[in-house]
N, C-alpha and C positions, 0 to 999 in steps of 0.2 A: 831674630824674633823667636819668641818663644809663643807655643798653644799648648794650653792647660783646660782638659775637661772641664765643665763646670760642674760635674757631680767630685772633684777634688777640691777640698779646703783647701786656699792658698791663698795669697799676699803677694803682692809686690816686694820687692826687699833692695832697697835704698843702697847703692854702695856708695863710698867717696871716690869724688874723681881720679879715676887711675891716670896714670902716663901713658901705657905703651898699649896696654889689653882694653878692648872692646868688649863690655858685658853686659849682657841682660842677665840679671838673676829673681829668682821665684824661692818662697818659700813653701814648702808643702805641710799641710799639719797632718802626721800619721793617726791612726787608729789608736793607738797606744799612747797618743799624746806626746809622743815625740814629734821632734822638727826633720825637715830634709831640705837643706839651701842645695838649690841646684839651678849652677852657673854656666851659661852658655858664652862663648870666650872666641874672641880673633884677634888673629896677631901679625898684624904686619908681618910679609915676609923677611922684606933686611931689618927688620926689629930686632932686639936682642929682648927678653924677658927679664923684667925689673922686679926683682924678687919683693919689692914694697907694694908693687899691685898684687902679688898674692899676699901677701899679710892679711890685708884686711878682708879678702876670702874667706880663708879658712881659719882666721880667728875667731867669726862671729857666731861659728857652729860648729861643733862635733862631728854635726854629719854633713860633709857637703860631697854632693857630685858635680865635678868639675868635666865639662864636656867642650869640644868644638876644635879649630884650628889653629893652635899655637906653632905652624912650620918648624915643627920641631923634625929634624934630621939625624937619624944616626943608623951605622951599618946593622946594627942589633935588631934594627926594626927591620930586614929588610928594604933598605933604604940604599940606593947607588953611591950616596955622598954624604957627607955629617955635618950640621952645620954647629954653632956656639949653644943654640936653645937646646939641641939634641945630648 
């Protein structure tokens, strides 16, 4: 779930059905009339990440923030164990 002030412009922003990733995404209209897609994202943990649910992410804008929990593992993050997403 995503909350979005209502003194911010924004939009609902439609994705196509993904596989593996759970998304709510918003889009924000800046002061400058720019855009900001910002996606909030869960990932099964024995999921692996199917690189075609991010496609259509971060194609559809220049600017996106991508946020949430993709059980992504790797020693680099201080992390015990590393998994395949990691």
């Amino acid at each position: 779930m995503l909350k979005i002030n209502n003194n911010l412009r924004h939009d609902q922003f439609s994705l196509p059905n993904l596989v593996g990733i759970e998304a709510n995404t918003i889009c924000l209209y800046l002061q400058n009339h720019g855009q900001l897609l910002f996606v909030s994202t869960y990932l099964l943990p024995a999921s692996a990440i199917i690189p075609a649910d991010l496609d259509p992410i971060f194609s559809q804008n220049d600017s996106v923030v991508l946020v949430g929990d993709l059980n992504s593992k790797h020693v680099t993050w201080n992390n015990a164990t590393m998994n395949r997403n990691g």
